[in-house]
PDB file as gemmi writes it, atoms N, CA and C in Angstrom:
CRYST1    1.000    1.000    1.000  90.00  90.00  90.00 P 1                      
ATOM      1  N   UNK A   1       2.203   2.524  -7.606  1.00  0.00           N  
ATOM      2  CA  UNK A   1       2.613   2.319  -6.233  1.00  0.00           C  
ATOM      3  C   UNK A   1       4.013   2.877  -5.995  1.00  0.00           C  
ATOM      4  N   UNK A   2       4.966   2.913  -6.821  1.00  0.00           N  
ATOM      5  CA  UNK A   2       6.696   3.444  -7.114  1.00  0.00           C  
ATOM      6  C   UNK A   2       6.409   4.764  -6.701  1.00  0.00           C  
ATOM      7  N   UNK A   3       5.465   5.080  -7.575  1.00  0.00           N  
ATOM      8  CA  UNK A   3       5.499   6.992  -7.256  1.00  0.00           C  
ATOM      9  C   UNK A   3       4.309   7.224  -6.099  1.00  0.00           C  
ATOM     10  N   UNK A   4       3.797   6.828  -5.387  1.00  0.00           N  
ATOM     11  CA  UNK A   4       3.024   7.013  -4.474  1.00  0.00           C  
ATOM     12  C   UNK A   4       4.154   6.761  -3.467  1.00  0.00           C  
ATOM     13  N   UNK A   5       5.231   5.824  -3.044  1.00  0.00           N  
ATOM     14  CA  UNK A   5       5.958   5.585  -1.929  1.00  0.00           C  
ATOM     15  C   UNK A   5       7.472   6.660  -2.255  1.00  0.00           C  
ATOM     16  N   UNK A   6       7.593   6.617  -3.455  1.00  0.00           N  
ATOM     17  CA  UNK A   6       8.324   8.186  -3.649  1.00  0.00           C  
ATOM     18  C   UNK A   6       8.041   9.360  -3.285  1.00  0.00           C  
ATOM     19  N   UNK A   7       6.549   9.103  -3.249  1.00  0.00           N  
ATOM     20  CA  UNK A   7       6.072  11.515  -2.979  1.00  0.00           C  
ATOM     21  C   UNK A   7       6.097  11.448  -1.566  1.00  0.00           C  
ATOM     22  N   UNK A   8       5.551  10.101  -0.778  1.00  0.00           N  
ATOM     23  CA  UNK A   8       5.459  10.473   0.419  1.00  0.00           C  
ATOM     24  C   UNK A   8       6.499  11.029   1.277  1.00  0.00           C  
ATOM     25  N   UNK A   9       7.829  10.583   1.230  1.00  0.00           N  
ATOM     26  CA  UNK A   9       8.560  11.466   1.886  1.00  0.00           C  
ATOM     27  C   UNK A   9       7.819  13.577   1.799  1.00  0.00           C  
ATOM     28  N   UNK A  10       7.556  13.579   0.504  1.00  0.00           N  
ATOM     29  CA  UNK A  10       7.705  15.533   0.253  1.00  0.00           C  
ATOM     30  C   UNK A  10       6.226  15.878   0.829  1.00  0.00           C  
ATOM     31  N   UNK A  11       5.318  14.719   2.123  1.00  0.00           N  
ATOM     32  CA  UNK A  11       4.173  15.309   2.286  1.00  0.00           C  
ATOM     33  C   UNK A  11       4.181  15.885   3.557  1.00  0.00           C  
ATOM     34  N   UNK A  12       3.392  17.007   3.510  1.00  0.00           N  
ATOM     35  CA  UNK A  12       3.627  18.028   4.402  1.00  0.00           C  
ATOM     36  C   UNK A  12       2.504  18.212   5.459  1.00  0.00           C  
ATOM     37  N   UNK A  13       1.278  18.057   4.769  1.00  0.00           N  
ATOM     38  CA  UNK A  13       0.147  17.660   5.049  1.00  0.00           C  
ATOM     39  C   UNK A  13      -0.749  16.547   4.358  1.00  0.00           C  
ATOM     40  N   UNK A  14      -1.668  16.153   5.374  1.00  0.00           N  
ATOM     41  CA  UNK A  14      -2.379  15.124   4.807  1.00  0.00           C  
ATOM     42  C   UNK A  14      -3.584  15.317   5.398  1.00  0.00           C  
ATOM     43  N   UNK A  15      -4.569  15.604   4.513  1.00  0.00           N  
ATOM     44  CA  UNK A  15      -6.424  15.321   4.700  1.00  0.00           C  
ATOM     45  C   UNK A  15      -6.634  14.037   4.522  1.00  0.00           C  
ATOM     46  N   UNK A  16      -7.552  13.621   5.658  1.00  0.00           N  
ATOM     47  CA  UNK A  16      -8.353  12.285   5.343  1.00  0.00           C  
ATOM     48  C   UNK A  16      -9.504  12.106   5.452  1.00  0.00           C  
ATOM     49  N   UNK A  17     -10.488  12.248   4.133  1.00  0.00           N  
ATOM     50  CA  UNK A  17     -11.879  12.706   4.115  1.00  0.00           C  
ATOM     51  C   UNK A  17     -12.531  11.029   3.450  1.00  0.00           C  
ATOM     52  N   UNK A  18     -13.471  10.475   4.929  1.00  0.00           N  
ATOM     53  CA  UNK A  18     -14.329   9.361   4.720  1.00  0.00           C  
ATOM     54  C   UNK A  18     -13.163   8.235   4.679  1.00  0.00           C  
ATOM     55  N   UNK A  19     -12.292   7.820   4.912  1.00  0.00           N  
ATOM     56  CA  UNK A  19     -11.565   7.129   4.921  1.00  0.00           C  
ATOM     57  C   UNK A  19     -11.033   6.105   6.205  1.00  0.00           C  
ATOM     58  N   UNK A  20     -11.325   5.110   6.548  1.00  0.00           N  
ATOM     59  CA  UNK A  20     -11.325   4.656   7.867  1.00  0.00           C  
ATOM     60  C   UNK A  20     -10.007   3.976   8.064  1.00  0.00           C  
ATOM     61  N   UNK A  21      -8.707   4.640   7.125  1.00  0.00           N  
ATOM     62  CA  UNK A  21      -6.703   4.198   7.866  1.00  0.00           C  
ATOM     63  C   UNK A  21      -6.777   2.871   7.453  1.00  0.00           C  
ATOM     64  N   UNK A  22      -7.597   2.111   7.025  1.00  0.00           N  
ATOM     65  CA  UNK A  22      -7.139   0.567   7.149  1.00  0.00           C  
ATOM     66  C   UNK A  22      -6.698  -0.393   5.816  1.00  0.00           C  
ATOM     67  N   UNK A  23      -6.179   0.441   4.808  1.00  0.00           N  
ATOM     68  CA  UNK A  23      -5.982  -0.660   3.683  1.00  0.00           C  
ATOM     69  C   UNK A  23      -4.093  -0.591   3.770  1.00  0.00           C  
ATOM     70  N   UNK A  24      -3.706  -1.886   4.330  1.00  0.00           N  
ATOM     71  CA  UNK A  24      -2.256  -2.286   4.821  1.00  0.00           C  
ATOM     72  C   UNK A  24      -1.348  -1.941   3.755  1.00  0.00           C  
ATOM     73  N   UNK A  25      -1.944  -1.481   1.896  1.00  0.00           N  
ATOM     74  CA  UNK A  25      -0.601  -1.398   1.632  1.00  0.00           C  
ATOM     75  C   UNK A  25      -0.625   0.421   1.613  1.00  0.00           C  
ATOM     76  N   UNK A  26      -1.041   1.339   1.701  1.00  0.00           N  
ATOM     77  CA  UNK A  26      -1.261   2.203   2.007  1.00  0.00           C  
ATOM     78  C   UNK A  26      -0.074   2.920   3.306  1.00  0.00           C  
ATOM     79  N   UNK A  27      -0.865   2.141   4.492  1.00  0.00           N  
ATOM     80  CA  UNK A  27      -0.415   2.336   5.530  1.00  0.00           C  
ATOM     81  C   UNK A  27       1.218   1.472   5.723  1.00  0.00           C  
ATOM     82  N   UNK A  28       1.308   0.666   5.280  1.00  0.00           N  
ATOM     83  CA  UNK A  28       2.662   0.020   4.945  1.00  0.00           C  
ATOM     84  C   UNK A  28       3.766   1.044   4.419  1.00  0.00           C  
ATOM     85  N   UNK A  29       3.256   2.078   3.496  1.00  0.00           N  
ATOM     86  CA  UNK A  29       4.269   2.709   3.105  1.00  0.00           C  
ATOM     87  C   UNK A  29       4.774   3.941   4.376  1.00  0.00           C  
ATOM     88  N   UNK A  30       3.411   4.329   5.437  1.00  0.00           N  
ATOM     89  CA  UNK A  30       3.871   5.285   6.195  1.00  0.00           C  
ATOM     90  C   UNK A  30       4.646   4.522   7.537  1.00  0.00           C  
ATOM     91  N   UNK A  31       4.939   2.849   7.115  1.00  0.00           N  
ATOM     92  CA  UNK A  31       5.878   2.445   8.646  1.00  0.00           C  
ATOM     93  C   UNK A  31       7.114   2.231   7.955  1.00  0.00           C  
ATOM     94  N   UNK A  32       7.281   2.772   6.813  1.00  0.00           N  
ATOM     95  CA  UNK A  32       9.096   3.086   6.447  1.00  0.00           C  
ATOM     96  C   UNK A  32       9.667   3.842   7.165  1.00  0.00           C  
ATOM     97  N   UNK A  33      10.893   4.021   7.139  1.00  0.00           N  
ATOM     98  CA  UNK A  33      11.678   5.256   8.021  1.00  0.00           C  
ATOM     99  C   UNK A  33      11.442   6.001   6.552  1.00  0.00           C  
ATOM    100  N   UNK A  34      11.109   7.523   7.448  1.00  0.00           N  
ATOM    101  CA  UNK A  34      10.953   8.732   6.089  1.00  0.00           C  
ATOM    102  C   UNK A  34      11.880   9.593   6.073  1.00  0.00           C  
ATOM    103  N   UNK A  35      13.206   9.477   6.507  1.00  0.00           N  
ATOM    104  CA  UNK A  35      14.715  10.398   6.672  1.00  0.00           C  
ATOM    105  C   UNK A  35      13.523  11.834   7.416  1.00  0.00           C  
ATOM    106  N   UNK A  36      13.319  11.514   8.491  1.00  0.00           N  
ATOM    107  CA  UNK A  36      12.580  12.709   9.423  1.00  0.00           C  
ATOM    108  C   UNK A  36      11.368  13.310   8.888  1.00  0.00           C  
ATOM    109  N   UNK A  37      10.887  12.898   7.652  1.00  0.00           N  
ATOM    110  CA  UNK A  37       9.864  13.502   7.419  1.00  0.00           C  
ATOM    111  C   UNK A  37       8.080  13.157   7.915  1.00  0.00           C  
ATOM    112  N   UNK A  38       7.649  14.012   8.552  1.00  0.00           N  
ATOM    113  CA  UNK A  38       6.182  13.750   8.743  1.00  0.00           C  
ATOM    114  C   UNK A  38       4.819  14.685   8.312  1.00  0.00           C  
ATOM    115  N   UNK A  39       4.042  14.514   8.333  1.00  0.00           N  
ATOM    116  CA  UNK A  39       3.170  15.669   8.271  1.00  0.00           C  
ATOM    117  C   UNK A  39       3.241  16.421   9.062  1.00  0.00           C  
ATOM    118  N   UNK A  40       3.174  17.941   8.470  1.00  0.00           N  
ATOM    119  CA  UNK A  40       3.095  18.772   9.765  1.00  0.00           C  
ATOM    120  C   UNK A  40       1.587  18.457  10.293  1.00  0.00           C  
ATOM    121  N   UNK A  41       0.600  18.133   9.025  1.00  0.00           N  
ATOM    122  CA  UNK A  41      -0.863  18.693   9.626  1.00  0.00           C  
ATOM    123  C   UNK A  41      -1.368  17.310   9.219  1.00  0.00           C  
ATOM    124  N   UNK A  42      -2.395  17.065  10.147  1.00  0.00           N  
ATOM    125  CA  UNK A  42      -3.335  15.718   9.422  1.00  0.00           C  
ATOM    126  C   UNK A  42      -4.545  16.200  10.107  1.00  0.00           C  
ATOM    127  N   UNK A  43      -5.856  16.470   9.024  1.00  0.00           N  
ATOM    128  CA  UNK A  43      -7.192  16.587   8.892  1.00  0.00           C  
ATOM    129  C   UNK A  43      -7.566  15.428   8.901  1.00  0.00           C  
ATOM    130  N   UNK A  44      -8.869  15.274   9.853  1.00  0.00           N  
ATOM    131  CA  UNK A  44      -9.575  13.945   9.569  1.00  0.00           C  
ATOM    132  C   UNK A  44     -10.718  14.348   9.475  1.00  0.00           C  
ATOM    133  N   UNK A  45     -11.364  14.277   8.352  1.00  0.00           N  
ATOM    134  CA  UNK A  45     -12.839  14.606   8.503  1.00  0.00           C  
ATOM    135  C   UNK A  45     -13.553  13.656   8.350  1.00  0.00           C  
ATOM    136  N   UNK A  46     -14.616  13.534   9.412  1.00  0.00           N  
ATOM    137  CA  UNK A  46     -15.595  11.906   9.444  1.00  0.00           C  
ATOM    138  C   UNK A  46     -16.967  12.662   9.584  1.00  0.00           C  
ATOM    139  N   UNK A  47     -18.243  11.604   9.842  1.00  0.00           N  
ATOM    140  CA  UNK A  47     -19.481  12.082  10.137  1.00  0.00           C  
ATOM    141  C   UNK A  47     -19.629  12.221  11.537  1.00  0.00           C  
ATOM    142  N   UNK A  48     -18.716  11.294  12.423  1.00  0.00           N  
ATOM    143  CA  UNK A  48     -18.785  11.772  13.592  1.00  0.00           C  
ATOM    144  C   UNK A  48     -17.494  11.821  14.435  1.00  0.00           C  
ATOM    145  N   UNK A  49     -17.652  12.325  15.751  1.00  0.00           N  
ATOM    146  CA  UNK A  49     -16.443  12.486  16.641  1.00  0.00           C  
ATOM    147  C   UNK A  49     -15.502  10.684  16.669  1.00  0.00           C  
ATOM    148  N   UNK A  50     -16.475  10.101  16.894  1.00  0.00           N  
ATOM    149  CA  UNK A  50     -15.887   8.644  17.530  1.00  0.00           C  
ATOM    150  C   UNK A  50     -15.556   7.873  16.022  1.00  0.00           C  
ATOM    151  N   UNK A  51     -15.876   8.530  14.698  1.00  0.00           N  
ATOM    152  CA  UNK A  51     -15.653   7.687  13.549  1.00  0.00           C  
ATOM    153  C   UNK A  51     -13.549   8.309  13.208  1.00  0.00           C  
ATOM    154  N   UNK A  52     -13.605   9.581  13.498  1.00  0.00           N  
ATOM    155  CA  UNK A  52     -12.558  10.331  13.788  1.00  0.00           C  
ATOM    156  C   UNK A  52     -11.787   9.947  14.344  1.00  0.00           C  
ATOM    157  N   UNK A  53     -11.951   9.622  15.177  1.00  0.00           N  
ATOM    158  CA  UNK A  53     -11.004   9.237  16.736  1.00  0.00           C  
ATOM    159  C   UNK A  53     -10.376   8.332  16.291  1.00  0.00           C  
ATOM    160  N   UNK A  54     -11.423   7.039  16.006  1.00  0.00           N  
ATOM    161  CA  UNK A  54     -10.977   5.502  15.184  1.00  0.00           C  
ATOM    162  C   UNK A  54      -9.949   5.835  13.722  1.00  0.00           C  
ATOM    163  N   UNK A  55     -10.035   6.844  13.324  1.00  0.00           N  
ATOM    164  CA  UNK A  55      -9.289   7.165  11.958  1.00  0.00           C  
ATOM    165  C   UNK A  55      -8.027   7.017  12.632  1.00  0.00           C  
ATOM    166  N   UNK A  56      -7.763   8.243  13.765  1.00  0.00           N  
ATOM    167  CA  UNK A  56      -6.753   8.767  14.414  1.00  0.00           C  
ATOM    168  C   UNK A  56      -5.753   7.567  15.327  1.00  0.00           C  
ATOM    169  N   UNK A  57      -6.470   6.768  15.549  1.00  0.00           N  
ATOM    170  CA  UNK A  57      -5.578   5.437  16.034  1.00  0.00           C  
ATOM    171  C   UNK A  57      -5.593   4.389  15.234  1.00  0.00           C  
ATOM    172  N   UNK A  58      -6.124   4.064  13.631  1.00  0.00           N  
ATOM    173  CA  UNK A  58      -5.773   3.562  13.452  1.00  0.00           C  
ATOM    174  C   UNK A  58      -4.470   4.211  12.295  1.00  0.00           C  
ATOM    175  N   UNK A  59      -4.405   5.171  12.460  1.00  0.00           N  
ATOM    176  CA  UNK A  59      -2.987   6.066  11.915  1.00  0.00           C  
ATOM    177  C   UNK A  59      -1.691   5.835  12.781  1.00  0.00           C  
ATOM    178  N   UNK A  60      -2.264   6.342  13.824  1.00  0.00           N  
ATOM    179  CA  UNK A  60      -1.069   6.586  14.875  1.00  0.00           C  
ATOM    180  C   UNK A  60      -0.549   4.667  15.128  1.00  0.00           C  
ATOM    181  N   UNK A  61      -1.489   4.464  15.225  1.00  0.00           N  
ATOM    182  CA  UNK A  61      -0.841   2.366  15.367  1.00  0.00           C  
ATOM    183  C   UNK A  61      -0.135   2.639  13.849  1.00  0.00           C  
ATOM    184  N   UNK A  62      -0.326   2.653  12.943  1.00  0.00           N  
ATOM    185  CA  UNK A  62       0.512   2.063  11.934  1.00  0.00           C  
ATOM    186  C   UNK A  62       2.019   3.115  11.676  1.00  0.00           C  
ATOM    187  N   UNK A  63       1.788   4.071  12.615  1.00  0.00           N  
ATOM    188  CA  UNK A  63       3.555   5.128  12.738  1.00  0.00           C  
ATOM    189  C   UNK A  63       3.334   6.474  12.364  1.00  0.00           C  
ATOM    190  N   UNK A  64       2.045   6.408  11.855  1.00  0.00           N  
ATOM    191  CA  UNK A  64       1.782   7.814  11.083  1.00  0.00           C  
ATOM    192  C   UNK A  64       1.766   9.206  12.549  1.00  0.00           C  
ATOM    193  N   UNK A  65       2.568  10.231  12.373  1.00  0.00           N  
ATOM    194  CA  UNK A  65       2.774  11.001  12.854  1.00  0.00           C  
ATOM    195  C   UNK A  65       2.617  12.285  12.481  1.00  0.00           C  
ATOM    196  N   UNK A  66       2.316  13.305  13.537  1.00  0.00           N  
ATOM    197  CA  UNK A  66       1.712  14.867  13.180  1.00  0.00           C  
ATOM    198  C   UNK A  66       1.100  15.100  13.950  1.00  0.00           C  
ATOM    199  N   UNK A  67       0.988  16.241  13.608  1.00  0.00           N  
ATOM    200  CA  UNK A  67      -0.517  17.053  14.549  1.00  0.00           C  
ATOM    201  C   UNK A  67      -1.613  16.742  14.053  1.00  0.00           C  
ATOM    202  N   UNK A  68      -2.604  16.159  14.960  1.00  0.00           N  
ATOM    203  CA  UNK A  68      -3.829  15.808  14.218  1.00  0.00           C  
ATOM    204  C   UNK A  68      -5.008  16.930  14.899  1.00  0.00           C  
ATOM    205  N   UNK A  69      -5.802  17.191  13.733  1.00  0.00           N  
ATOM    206  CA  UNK A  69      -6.911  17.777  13.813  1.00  0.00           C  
ATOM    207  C   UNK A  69      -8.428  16.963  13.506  1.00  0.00           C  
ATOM    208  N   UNK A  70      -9.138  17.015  13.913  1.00  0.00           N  
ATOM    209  CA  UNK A  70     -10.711  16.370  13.874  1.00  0.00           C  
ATOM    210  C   UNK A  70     -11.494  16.659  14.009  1.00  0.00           C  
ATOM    211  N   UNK A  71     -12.503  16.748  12.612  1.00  0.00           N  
ATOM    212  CA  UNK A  71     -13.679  17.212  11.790  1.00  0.00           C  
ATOM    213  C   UNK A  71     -14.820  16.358  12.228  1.00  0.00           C  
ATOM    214  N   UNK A  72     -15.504  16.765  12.963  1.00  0.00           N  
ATOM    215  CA  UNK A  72     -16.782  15.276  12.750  1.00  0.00           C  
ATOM    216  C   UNK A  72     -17.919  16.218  11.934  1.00  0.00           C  
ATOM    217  N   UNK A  73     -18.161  17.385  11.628  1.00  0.00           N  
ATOM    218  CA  UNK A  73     -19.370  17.918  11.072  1.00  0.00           C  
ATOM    219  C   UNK A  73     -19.364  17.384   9.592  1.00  0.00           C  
ATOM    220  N   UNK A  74     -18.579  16.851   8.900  1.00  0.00           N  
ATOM    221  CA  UNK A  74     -18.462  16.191   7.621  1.00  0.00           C  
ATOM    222  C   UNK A  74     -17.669  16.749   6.555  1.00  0.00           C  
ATOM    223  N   UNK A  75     -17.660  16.049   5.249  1.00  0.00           N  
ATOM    224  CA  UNK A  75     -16.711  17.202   4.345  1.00  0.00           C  
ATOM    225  C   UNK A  75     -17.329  18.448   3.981  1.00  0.00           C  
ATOM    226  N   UNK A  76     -18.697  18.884   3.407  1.00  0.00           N  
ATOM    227  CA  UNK A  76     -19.355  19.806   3.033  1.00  0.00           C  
ATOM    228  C   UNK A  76     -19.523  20.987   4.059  1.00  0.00           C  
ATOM    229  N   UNK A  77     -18.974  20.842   5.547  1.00  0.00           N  
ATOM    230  CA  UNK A  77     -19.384  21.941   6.090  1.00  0.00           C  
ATOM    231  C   UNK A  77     -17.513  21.957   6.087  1.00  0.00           C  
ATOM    232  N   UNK A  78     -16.530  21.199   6.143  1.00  0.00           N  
ATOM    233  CA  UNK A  78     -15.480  21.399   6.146  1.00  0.00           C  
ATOM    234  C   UNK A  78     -14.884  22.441   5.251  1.00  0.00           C  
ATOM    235  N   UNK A  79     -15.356  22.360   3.943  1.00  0.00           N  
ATOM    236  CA  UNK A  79     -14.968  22.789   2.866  1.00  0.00           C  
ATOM    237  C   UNK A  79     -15.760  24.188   2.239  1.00  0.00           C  
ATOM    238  N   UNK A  80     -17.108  24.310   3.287  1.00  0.00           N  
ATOM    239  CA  UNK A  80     -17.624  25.527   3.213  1.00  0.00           C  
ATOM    240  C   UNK A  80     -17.251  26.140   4.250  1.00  0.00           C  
ATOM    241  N   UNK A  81     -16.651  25.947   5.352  1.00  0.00           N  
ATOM    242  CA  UNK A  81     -16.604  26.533   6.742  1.00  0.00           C  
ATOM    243  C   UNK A  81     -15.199  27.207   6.989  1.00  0.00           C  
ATOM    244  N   UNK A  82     -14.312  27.721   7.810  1.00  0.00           N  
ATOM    245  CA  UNK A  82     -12.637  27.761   8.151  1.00  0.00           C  
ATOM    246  C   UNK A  82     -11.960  27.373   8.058  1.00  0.00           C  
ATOM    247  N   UNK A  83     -12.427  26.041   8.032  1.00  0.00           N  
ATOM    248  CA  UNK A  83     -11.634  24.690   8.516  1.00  0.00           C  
ATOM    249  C   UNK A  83     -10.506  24.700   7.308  1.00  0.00           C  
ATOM    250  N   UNK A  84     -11.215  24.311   6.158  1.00  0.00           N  
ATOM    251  CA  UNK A  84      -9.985  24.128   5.086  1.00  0.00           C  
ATOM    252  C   UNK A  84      -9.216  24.997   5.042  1.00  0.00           C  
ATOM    253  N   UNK A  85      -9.722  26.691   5.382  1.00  0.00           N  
ATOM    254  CA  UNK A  85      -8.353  27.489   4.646  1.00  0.00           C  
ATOM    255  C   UNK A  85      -7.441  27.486   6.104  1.00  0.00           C  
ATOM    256  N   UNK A  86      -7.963  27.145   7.441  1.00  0.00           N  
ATOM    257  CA  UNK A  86      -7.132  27.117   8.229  1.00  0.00           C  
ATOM    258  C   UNK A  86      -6.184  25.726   8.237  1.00  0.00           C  
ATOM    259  N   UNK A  87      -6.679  24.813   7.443  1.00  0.00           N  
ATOM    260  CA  UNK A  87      -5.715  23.560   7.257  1.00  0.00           C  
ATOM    261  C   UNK A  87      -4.394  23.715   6.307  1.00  0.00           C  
ATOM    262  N   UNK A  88      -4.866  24.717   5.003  1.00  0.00           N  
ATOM    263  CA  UNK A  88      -3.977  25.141   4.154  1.00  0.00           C  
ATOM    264  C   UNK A  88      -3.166  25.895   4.482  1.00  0.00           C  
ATOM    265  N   UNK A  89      -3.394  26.620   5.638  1.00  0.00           N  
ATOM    266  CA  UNK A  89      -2.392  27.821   6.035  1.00  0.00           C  
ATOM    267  C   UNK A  89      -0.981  27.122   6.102  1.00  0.00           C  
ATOM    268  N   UNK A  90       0.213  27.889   6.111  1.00  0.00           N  
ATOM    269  CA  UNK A  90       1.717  27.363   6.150  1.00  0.00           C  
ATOM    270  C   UNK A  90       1.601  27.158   7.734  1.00  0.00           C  
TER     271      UNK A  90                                                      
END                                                                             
């Protein structure tokens, strides 16, 4: 948990594949002050639009900040499709 609330300041981006934002100590670490740091990019990839959406607020309620992007076709077309290398881009 030491080095998980240490790296987060150096994250730049963040994918969130099947994951529904809600385990508090997780999200606890992104309502620290991060000396200005946020993601530039946050991927959400779900099975659908409205499972997405729910990712996306329950991020943004707990402080998490960025540009968000949203996947509902799933991870396998994510990761065969644009999507990822356009997420990786600088």
């Amino acid at each position: 948990m030491a080095q998980l609330e240490a790296d987060i300041p150096l994250v730049t981006k963040l994918l969130v594949i099947g994951w529904r934002a809600t385990e508090p100590h997780f999200l606890e670490f992104w309502k620290k002050p991060r000396a200005g740091s946020v993601p530039d990019k946050i991927a959400i990839v779900a099975g659908g639009s409205g499972q997405a959406e729910q990712v996306q607020e329950n991020l943004m309620a707990a402080g998490v900040q960025g540009k968000f992007d949203l996947f509902d076709s799933g991870f396998s077309q994510f990761v065969t499709g644009p999507e990822l290398a356009r997420f990786l881009e600088d």
